[in-house]
C-alpha positions in Angstrom: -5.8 106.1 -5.0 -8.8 106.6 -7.3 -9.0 104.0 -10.2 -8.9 107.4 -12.6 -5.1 107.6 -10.7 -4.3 104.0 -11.8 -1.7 104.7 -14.7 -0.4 102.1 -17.2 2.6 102.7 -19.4 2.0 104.0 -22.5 3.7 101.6 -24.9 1.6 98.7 -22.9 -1.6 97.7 -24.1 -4.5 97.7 -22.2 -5.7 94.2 -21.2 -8.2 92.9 -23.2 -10.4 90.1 -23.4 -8.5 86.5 -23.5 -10.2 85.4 -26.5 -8.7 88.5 -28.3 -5.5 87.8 -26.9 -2.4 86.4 -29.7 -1.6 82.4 -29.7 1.4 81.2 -28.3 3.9 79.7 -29.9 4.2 76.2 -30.4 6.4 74.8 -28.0 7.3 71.4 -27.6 6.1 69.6 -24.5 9.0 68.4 -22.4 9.7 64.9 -22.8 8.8 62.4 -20.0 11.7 61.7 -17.7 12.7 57.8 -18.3 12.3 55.6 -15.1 15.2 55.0 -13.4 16.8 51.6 -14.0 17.6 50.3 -10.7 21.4 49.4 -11.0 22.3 45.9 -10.0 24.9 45.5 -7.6 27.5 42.4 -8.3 27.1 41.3 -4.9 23.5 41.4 -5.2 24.2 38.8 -9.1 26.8 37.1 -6.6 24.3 36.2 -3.9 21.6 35.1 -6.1 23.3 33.1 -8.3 25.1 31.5 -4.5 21.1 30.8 -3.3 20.0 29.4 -6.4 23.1 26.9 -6.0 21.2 26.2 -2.6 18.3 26.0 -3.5 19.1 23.1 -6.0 21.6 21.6 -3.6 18.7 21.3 -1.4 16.3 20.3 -4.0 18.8 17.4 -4.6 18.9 16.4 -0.5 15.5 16.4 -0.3 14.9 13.5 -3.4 17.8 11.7 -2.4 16.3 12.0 1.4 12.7 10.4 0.1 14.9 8.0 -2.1 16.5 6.5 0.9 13.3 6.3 3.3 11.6 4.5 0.5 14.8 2.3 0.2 14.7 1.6 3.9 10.7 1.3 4.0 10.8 -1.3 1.2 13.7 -3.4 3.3 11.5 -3.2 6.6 8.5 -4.9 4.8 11.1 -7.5 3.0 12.8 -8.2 6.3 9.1 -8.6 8.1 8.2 -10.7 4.6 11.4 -12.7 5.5 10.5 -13.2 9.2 6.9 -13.8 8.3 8.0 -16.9 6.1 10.6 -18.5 8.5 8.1 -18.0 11.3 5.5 -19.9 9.7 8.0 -22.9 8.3 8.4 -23.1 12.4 4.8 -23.3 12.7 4.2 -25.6 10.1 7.1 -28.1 11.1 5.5 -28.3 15.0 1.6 -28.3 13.4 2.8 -31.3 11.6 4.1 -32.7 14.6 1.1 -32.6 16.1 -1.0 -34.0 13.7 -0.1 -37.4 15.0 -0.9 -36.5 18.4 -4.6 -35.3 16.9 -4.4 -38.9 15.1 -4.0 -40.7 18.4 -6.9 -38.9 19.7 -9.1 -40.0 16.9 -7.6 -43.2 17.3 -8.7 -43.3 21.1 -12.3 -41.9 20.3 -13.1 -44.8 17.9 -11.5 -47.3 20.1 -13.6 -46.3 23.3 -15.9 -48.1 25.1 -17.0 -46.0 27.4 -19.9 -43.4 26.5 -18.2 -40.8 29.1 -14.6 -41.1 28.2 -15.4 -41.2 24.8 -17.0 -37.5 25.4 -14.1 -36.2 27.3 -11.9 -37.5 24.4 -14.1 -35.5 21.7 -14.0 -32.3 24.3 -10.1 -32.3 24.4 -10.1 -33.0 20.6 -12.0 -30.1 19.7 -10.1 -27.8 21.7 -7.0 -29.6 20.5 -8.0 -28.7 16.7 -8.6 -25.3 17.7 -5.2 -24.4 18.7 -4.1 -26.1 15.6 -6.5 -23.9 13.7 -5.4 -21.3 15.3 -2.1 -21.8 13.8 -3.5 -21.7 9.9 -4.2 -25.9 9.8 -7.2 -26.3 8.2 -8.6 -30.0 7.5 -8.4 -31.1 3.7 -12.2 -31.8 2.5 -12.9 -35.6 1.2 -16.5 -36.7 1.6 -17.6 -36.9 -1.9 -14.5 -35.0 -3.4 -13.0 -35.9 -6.5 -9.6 -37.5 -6.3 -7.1 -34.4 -6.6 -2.9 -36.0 -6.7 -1.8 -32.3 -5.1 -4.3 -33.3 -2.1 -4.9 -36.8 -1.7 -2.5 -39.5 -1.5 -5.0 -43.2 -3.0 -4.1 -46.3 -0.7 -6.3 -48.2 -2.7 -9.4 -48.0 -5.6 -12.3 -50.3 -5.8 -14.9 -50.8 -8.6 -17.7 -47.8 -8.7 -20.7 -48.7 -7.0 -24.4 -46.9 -7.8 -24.1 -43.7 -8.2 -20.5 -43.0 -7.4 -18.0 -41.3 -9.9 -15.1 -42.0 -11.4 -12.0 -41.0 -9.0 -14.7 -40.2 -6.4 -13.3 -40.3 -2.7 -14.8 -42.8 -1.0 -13.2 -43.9 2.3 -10.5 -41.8 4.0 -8.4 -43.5 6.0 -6.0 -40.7 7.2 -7.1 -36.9 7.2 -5.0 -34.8 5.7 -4.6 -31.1 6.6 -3.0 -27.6 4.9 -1.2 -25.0 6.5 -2.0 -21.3 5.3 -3.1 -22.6 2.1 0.0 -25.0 1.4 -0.2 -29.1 1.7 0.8 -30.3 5.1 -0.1 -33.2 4.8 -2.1 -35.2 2.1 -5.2 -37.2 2.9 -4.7 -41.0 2.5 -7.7 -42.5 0.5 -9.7 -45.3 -1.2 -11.5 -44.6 -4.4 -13.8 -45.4 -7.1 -13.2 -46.3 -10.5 -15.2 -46.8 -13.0 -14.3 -49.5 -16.0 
């Protein structure tokens, strides 16, 4: 078929040019769906309102859980406090025991004769002390101390001489000791007074 064939109706307008063509109606523009609200089951409420529960159930295992191990952590280092104290009132009842024992040695030193013995005596002294210092006695210090009543216990006091202080330490006749800081047992001593 030729193009001169083609036929259009005769009430029908030829096609013209889309700029010459009429405007169309306004029309509103369809509205925008609105998103579907998801619908909440009651099961779904039900079993989220059930694991919250949990949840704070748990929260409240968990704090009373640390609350107890700290409970049970303090009583441990009470207890060991406890056993720590009785153990060294032990120690401290034998160490004063053996004080006197550590007297008759000194005793025995300044009573020997003998060079050699006298040696063997200091030897078995020194390791003697150790073992008591091993045990927390430590010697109380009096060569030129001042007379302290928590320390020292004054046998006798004579008359200041040169350059000596008032209630300055000058003989000791019994050495005293401490256990872990504590009075054992106080020195016995002479000292100076002044007028």
């Amino acid at each position: 078929m030729s193009e001169s064939q083609v036929h259009t109706p005769a009430n029908e307008p030829e096609p013209t040019d889309l700029a010459d063509a009429p405007e169309a109606p306004d029309v509103d523009p369809e509205p925008e769906p609105e998103p579907l609200k998801p619908r909440i089951d009651p099961v779904i409420v039900h079993l989220r309102a059930e694991l919250a529960a949990k949840d704070e159930q748990l929260r409240t295992y968990i704090t009373a859980y640390k609350q107890a191990t700290a409970d049970m952590e303090r009583e441990r280092e009470r207890m060991n406090r406890d056993r720590e104290t009785v153990a060294d009132r032990e120690r401290s009842t034998i160490a004063l025991s053996l004080l006197e024992v550590l007297d008759n040695l000194d005793r025995s030193i300044a009573g020997c004769a003998d060079a050699e013995t006298a040696v063997g005596l200091r030897l078995v002294r020194a390791e003697f002390f150790a073992a008591l210092t091993g045990l927390g006695v430590e010697p109380i210090p009096t060569d030129g101390a001042t007379f302290d009543a928590g320390l020292h216990e004054a046998t006798g006091m004579i008359p200041a001489m040169g350059d000596q202080r008032d209630q300055q330490i000058v003989f000791q006749e019994r050495a005293g000791y401490t256990f872990k800081g504590t009075l054992l047992r106080a020195s016995r001593v002479v000292v100076a007074s002044k007028p």
